[in-house]
C-alpha positions in Angstrom: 0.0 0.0 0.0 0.8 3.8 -0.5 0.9 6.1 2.7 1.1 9.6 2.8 3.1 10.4 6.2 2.9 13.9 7.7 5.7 14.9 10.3 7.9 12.1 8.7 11.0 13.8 10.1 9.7 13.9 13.7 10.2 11.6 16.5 7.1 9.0 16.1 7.0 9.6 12.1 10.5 8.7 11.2 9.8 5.6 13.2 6.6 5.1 11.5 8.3 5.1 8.5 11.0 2.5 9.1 8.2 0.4 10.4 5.6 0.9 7.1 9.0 0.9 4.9 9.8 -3.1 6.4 6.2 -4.1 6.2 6.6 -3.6 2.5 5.0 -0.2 1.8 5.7 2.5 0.0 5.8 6.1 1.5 4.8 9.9 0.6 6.9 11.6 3.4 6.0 15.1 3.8 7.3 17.4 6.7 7.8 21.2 6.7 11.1 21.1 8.7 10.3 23.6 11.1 12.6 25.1 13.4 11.8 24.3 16.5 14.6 22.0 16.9 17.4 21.3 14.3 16.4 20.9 11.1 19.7 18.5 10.4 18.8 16.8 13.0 15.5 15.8 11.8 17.0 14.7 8.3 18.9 12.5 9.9 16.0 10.8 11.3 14.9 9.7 8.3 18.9 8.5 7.1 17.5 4.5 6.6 14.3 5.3 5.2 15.9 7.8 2.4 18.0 4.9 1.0 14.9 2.8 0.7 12.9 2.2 -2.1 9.9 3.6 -2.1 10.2 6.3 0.1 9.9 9.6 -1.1 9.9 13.0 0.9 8.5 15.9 0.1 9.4 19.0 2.1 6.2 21.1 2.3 3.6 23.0 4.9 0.2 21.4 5.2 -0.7 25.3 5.8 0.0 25.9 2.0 0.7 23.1 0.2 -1.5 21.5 -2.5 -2.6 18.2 -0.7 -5.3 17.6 -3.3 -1.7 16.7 -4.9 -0.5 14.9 -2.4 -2.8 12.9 -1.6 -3.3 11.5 -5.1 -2.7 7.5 -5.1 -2.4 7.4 -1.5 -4.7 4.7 0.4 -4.2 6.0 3.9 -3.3 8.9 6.0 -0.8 8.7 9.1 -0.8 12.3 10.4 1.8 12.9 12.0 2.7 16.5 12.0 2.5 19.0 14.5 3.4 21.8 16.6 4.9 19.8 19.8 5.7 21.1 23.8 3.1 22.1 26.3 5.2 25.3 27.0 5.7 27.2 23.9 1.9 27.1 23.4 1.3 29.6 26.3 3.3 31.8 24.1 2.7 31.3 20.9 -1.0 30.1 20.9 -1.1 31.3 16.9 1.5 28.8 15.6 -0.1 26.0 17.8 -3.6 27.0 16.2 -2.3 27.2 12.7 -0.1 23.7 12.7 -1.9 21.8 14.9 -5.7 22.7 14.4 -5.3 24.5 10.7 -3.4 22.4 9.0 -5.9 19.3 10.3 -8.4 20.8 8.9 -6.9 21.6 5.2 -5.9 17.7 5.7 -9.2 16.4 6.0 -11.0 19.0 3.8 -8.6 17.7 1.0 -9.1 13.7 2.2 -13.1 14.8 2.0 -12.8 15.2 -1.8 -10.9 12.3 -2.5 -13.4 10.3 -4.9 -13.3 7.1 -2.2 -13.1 7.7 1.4 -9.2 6.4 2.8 -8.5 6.5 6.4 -7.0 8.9 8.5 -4.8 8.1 11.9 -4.3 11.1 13.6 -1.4 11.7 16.7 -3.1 12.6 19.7 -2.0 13.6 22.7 -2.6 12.4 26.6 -2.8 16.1 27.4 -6.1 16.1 26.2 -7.0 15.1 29.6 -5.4 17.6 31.7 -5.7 16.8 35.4 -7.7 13.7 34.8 -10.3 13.2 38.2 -9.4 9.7 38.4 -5.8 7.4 36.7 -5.9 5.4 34.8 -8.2 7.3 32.5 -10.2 6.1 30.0 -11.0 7.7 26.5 -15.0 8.4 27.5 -13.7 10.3 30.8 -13.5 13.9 30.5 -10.8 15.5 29.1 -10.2 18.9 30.3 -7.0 20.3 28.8 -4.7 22.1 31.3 -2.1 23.7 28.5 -3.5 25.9 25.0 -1.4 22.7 23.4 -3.6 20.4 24.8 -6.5 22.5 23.1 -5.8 22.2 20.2 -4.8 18.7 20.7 -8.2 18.0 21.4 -9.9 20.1 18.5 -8.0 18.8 16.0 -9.5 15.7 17.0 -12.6 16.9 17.1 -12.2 18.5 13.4 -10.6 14.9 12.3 -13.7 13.1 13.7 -16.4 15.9 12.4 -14.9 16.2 8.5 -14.4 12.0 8.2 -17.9 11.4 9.6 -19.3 14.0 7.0 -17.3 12.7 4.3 -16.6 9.1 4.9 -13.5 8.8 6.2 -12.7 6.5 8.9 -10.7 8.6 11.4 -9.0 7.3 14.7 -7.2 8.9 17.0 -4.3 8.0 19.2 -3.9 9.3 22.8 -0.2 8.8 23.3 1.1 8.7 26.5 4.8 10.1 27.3 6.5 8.0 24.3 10.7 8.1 24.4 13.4 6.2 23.1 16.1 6.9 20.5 15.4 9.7 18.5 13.1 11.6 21.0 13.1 15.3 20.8 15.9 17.2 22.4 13.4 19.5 24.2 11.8 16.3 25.7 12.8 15.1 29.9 14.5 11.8 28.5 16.0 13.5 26.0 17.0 16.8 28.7 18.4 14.6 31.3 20.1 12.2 29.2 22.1 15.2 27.4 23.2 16.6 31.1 23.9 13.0 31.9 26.2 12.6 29.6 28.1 16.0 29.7 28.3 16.1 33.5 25.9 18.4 34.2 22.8 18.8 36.7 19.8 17.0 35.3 17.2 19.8 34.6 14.1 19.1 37.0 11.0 20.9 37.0 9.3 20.2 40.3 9.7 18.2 42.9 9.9 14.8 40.9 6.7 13.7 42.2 5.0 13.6 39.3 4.5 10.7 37.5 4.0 9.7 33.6 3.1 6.5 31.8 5.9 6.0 29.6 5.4 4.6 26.1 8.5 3.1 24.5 8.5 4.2 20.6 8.6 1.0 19.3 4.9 0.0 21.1 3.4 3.3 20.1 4.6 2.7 16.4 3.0 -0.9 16.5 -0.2 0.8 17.4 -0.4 3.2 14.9 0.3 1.2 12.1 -2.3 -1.3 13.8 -4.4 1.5 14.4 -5.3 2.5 10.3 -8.3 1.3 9.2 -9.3 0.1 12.5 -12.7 1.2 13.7 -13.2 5.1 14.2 -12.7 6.5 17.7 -9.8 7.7 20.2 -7.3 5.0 22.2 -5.1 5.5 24.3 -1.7 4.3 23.5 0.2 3.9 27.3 2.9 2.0 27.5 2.1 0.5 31.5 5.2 2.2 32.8 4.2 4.3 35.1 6.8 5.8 37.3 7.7 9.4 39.0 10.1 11.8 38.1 12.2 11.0 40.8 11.7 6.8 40.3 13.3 7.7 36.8 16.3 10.2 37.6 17.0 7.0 39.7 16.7 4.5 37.2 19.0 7.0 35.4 21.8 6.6 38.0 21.4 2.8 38.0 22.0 3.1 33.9 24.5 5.7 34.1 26.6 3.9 36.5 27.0 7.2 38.8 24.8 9.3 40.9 23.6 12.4 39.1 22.8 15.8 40.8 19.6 17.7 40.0 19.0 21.8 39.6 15.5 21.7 40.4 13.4 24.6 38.8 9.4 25.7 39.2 7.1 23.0 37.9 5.9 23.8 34.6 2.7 25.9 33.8 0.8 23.7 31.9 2.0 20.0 33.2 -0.5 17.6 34.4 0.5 16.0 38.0 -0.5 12.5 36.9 -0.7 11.1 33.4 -2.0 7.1 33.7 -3.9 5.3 30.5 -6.2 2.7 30.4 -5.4 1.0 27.3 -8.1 -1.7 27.2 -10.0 -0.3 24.3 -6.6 -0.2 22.0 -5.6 -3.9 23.5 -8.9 -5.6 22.6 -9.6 -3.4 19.3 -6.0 -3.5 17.7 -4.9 -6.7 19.4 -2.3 -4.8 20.5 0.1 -4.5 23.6 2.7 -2.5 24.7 6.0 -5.0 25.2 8.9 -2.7 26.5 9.3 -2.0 30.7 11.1 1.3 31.3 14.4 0.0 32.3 15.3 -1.6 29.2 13.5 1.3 27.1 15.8 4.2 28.5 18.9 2.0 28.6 18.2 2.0 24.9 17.6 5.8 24.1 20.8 6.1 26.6 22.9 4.5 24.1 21.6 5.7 21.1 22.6 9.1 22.7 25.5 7.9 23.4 26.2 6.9 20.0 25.4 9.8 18.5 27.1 12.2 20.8 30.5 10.2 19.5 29.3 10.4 15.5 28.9 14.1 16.3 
């Protein structure tokens, strides 16, 4: 089959990629290479897939690009693409409303017209939920936002869900809960601490390392999104069952480090929920799928890739 990938170049898509690529199927990469991290950086994200064949990337903004064009000959969606980091969106609320909410909305007004409906997977986000009233939450609990990021999280899903149910097209969206491993974003915890780790330097807390995450290694979130297209329409949460505190992982750090590792603890983040837990039942029994890698072995791994590429740098 022929995908059309959005945010190919991004932490989940370039995974996604390599994943649909050794399945057998052929890829229409697009990503508009923003800068919010290095744009070098992504490219090299996508080094294995760009040798392959049947991969083709197209460097372009779903804000102005023709996607009538690109979405000719393509029998499913993976979108990807997005403005990322809880953060940034209490200060720059227009770019998270034009990439995240906008540019899902030119998508599925362009999947609308194809001539047969072909369906969509769309990257959600746990921060739908906010502050959730009870862990581990489920998909039909309420999902009160606590960030503008989480916002427009949420409406894009609800703009996914509205334009394929008027058109045809068989959305779902994934929840994903706290996903790491090689390749993660540089502006990400894993990613923060592992960087200090490496170079000596405090690890960069925010809080008091109470708060806790379900962490979802890459690998199991990919498997569930390529299980996920043309599943039936509706949200799942994708959590990957380890749950741990801040603190339980800065340990855990230590223990893979081989050293202990000092901390510069800063003001919890505006915007963070306290607790983040999933219920995955509805993505287990629906996608027959489950999540396969505990923390321990999934941050020794993003610990060496790091390490890795620090040396190739």
């Amino acid at each position: 089959m022929r995908f059309l990938v959005t945010g190919a170049a991004g932490f989940i898509g370039s995974h996604v990629c390599d994943r649909l690529l050794s399945d057998g199927h052929r890829i229409l990469a697009v990503d508009c290479l923003t800068d919010y991290y290095d744009r070098e950086r992504k490219l090299a994200n996508l080094a294995a897939a760009s040798g392959a064949a049947g991969f083709e990337l197209v460097p372009a903004d779903l804000l102005s690009a023709d996607l009538d064009e690109l979405l000719s000959g393509v029998e499913g969606v993976f979108h990807l693409a997005a403005q990322p980091g809880v953060r940034g969106s209490w200060t720059d609320f227009d770019t998270y409303l034009q990439r995240n909410v906008v540019a899902t909305q030119r998508l599925m007004e362009s999947v609308g017209r194809r001539p047969v409906p072909i369906p969509v997977v769309f990257a959600s986000s746990s921060s739908v939920y906010g502050d959730a009233a009870r862990v581990p939450v489920g998909e039909d609990d309420p999902a009160y936002p606590v960030s503008p990021y989480g916002v427009t999280k949420l409406a894009s899903e609800h703009i996914a869900r509205l334009y394929g149910k008027a058109d045809g097209a068989p959305v779902v969206a994934l929840r994903y809960f706290t996903v790491y491993g090689p390749r993660q974003r540089p502006d990400m915890a894993f990613s923060r601490f592992i960087d200090a780790a490496i170079a000596g330097r405090p690890l960069p807390l925010l809080g008091d390392g109470g708060q806790s995450r379900d962490f979802t290694f890459v690998a199991d979130a990919v498997d569930a999104t390529v299980r996920a297209m043309g599943a039936t329409p509706g949200s799942y949460n994708v959590g990957g069952g380890s749950r741990a505190s801040i603190n339980e992982v800065i340990a855990l750090l230590e223990d893979i480090a081989g050293r202990p590792l000092a901390s510069e603890r800063g003001p919890a983040a505006r915007g963070d929920a306290r607790h983040t837990w999933a219920n995955t039942t509805r993505c287990r029994e629906a996608l027959g799928w489950k999540p396969t890698t505990p923390l321990a072995p999934g941050l020794t791994a993003q610990y060496e890739w790091t390490l890795s590429a620090h040396a190739a740098a």
